[in-house]
C-alpha positions, 0 to 999 in steps of 0.5 A: 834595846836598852831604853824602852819605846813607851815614854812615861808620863810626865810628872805633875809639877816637875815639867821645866818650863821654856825660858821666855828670852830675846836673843840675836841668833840671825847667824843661824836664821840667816842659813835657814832662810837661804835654804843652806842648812842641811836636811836628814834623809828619811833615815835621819841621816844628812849628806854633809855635817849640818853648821853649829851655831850658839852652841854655848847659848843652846846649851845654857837654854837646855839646862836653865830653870827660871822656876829658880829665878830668873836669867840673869843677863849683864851687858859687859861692852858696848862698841860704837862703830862705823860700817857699811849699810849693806841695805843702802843702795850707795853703801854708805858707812854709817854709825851702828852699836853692838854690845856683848852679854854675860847670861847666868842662871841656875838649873831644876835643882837650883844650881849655877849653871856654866854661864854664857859668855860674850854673847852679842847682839847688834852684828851677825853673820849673813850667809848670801846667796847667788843664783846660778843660772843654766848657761845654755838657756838663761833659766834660773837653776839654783843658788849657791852660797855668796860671800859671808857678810858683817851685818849691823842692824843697831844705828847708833844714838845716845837713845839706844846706848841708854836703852842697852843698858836699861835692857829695852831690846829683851822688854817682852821676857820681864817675867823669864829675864832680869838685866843686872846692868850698872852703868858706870862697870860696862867698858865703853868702846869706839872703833876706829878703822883705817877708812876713818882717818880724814887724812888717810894717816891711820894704817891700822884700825884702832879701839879706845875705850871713854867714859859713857859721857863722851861714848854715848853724846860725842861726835865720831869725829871728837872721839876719833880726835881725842883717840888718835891726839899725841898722849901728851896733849891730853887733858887730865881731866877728860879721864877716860883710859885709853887703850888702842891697839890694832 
């Protein structure tokens, strides 16, 4: 045995604290919740190799110091899109955001560590369940897994886009957590799908980055007509740089 059983004691002082941070990891809880993440056997050992999720973001919490200052947290994108309310009864498409992140921060010996990047909030992977039932008697036998599902949780408003960037949805972890954001270098992006083409014309889904005026206080409609207007037409003044692509 190379590494003694006695663990020695820990050293007045020098005990890194947890990072007090408000992250989307609902990938992960959506697996836990549904009872599908595999669990060691008494030996320690599991029947199927358990998922990895934010792996990148775990790592950057292991090694993170806020001893050294705080995590720093820059909101890079804000997409505004419209998809299925999974939670409505009728399904309907409504209006949600998403946004991505770069975290940065410095290790005990006030280092930079590796950032994290593209991390985002406001959509996760929900692992559904189905019930299997016993087809000789109808008894309730277990559940399996259902379809992986897109799921947004952030409805669109232009409250909420200011709110993103003031860093509003990490409040709590002020002392942990400082949100470095400039308004005028976040990209804001729409996304268009085939489903928005009022006339069915739009093959292909499409992204078109505004300025944060016409992102945070036009219609989806507008921006849908000015995104898809022939590059001629455009005014000059509106300024935005269009990008589209499917």
């Amino acid at each position: 045995m190379k590494i003694s059983t006695i663990k020695p004691e820990p050293i007045p002082g020098t005990t890194r604290p947890i990072p007090k941070i408000t992250w989307n990891n609902k990938t992960e809880s959506s697996y836990i919740e549904g009872g599908f993440m595999p669990q060691p056997d008494e030996k320690g050992y599991y029947d199927e190799e358990p998922p990895r999720f934010y792996e990148e973001q775990k790592r950057f919490l292991s090694e993170v110091d806020t001893r050294q200052g705080p995590i720093l947290r820059e909101v890079t994108h804000i997409i505004r899109l419209k998809t299925i309310d999974w939670s409505s009864e009728k399904k309907e498409r409504k209006e949600y955001l998403i946004w991505y992140e770069t975290w940065r921060g410095r290790n005990w010996l006030g280092i930079d560590i590796a950032p994290v990047t593209g991390h985002v909030e406001g959509m996760y992977i929900e692992q559904t369940k189905k019930l299997k039932l016993d087809p000789r008697t109808g008894e309730a036998l277990s559940y399996t897994k259902g379809k992986r599902q897109e799921t947004y949780y952030i409805p669109y408003s232009k409250k909420t886009v200011d709110q993103i960037i003031a860093g509003f949805y990490d409040k709590d972890s002020k002392d942990s957590v400082k949100y470095i954001n400039n308004r005028d270098s976040i990209h804001y992006v729409v996304k268009f799908a085939s489903e928005d083409s009022p006339a069915g014309q739009m093959r292909y889904g499409q992204r078109t980055e505004f300025s944060y005026e016409q992102f945070a206080t036009w219609t989806f409609a507008d921006l849908y007509k000015m995104a898809t207007r022939p590059w001629g037409n455009q005014d000059l003044n509106y300024g935005p740089t269009m990008s589209s692509y499917k």
